[in-house]
C-alpha positions in Angstrom: -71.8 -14.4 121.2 -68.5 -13.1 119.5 -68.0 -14.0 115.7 -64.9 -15.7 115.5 -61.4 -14.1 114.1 -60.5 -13.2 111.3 -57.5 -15.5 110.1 -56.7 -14.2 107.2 -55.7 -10.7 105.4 -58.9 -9.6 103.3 -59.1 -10.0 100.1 -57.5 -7.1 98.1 -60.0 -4.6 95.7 -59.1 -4.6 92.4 -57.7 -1.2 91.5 -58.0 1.0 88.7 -54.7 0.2 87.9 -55.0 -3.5 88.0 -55.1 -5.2 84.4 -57.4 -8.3 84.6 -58.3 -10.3 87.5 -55.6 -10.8 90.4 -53.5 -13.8 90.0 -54.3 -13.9 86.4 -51.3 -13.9 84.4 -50.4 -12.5 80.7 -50.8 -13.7 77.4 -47.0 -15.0 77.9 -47.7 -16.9 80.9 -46.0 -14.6 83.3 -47.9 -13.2 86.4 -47.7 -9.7 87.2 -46.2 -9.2 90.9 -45.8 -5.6 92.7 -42.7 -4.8 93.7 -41.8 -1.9 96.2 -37.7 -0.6 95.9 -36.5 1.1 98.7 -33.1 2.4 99.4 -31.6 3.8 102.6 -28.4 5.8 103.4 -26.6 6.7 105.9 -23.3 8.5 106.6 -21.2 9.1 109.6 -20.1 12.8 109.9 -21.7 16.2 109.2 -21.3 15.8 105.4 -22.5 13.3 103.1 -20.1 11.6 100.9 -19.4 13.3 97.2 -22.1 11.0 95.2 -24.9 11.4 97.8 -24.0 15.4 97.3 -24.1 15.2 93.3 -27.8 13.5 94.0 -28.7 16.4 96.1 -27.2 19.0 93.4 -29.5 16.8 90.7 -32.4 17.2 92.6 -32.0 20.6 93.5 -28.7 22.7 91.8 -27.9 24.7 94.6 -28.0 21.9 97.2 -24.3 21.5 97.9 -24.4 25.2 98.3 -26.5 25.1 101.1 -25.6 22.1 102.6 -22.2 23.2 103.3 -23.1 26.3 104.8 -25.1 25.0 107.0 -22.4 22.9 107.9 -20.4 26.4 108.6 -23.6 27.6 110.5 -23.4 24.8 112.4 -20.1 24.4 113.3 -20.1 28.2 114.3 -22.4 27.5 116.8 -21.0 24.4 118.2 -17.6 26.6 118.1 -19.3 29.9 119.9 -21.3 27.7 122.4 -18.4 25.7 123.5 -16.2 28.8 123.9 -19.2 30.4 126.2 -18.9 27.1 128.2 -15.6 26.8 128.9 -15.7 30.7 129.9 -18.5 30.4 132.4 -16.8 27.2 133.8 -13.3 29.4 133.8 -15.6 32.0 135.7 -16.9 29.9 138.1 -14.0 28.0 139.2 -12.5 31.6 139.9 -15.8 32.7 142.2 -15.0 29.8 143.9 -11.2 30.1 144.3 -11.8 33.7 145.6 -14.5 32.5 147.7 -12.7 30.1 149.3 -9.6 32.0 149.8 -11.8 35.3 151.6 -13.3 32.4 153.5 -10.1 30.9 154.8 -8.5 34.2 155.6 -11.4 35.4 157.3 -11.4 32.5 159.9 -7.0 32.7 160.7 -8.6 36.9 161.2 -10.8 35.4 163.4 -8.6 32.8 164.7 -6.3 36.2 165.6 -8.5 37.9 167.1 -9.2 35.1 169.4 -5.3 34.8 170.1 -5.2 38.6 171.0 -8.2 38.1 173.4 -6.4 35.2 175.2 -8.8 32.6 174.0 -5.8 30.4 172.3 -8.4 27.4 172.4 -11.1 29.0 170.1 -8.1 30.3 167.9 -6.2 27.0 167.6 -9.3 25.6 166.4 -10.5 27.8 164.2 -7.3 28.7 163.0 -6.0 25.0 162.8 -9.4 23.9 161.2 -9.3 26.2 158.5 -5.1 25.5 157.9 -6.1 21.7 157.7 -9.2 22.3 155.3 -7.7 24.4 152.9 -4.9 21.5 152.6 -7.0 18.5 152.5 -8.6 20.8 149.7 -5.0 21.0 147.8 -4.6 17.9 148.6 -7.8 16.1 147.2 -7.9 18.2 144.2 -4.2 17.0 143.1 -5.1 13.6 144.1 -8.2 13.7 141.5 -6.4 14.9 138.8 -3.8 12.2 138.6 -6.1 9.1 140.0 -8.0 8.3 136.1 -10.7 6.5 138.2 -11.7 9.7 140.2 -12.6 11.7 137.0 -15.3 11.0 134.2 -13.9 9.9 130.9 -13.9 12.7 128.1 -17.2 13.8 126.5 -16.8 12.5 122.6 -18.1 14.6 119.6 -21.1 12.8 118.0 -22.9 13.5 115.0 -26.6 14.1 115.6 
């Protein structure tokens, strides 16, 4: 058999702190009630605005000191890493451009050579394949960059 549940909080303990018997008032007629405060800020941005900093600085003197240059550490980084990026991506859209373009002249050398054996079959194919590729290529790739739907909007800068 289960007991049955609990409906109510239990009853609080009195405290050391407690002065008489809960729900007892004062001599005056006014009951003692516990109050908890809280306060929350927030901010947008990597700083905090000037009166949350002159609270820091109270708490601890050299706080705006250190807060703003870990904002300069920060920002460093963000700087440095987002240089590296755009380098590698610089890098590897080169790869791919030289790639492509040893690709594409290998296969008209091959499309030659076919020519010069009398295959001009195999050489208009492989020759005319490669010629219409490396357009369609040109092609698409202009296309994308003035169609807005084809591309992913810009990446916005967030605070963490």
């Amino acid at each position: 058999m289960r007991k049955p549940r609990r409906t109510r909080p239990p009853a609080r303990q009195a405290g050391p702190t407690d002065q008489g018997k809960p729900g007892q008032g004062t001599a005056d007629g006014h009951h003692d009630v516990p109050v908890l405060v809280g306060r929350e800020i927030s901010w947008r941005g990597p700083l905090p605005p000037p009166a949350v900093i002159e609270e820091f600085r109270q708490l601890v003197p050299d706080a705006p000191e250190r807060i703003f240059r870990q904002w300069e550490g920060e920002t460093e980084h963000r700087r440095s890493y987002e240089t590296t990026a755009l380098e590698a991506s610089i890098r590897r859209d080169l790869i791919g451009q030289v790639s492509a373009a040893l690709f594409a002249l290998s296969a008209l050398a091959v499309a030659a050579f076919a020519l010069w054996m009398s295959q001009p079959w195999v050489a208009g194919t492989i020759g005319g394949g490669t010629i219409v590729s490396v357009v369609g290529a040109f092609l698409y790739r202009r296309r994308s960059k003035t169609d807005p739907q084809a591309t992913p909007p810009p990446m916005t800068d967030r605070p963490a």
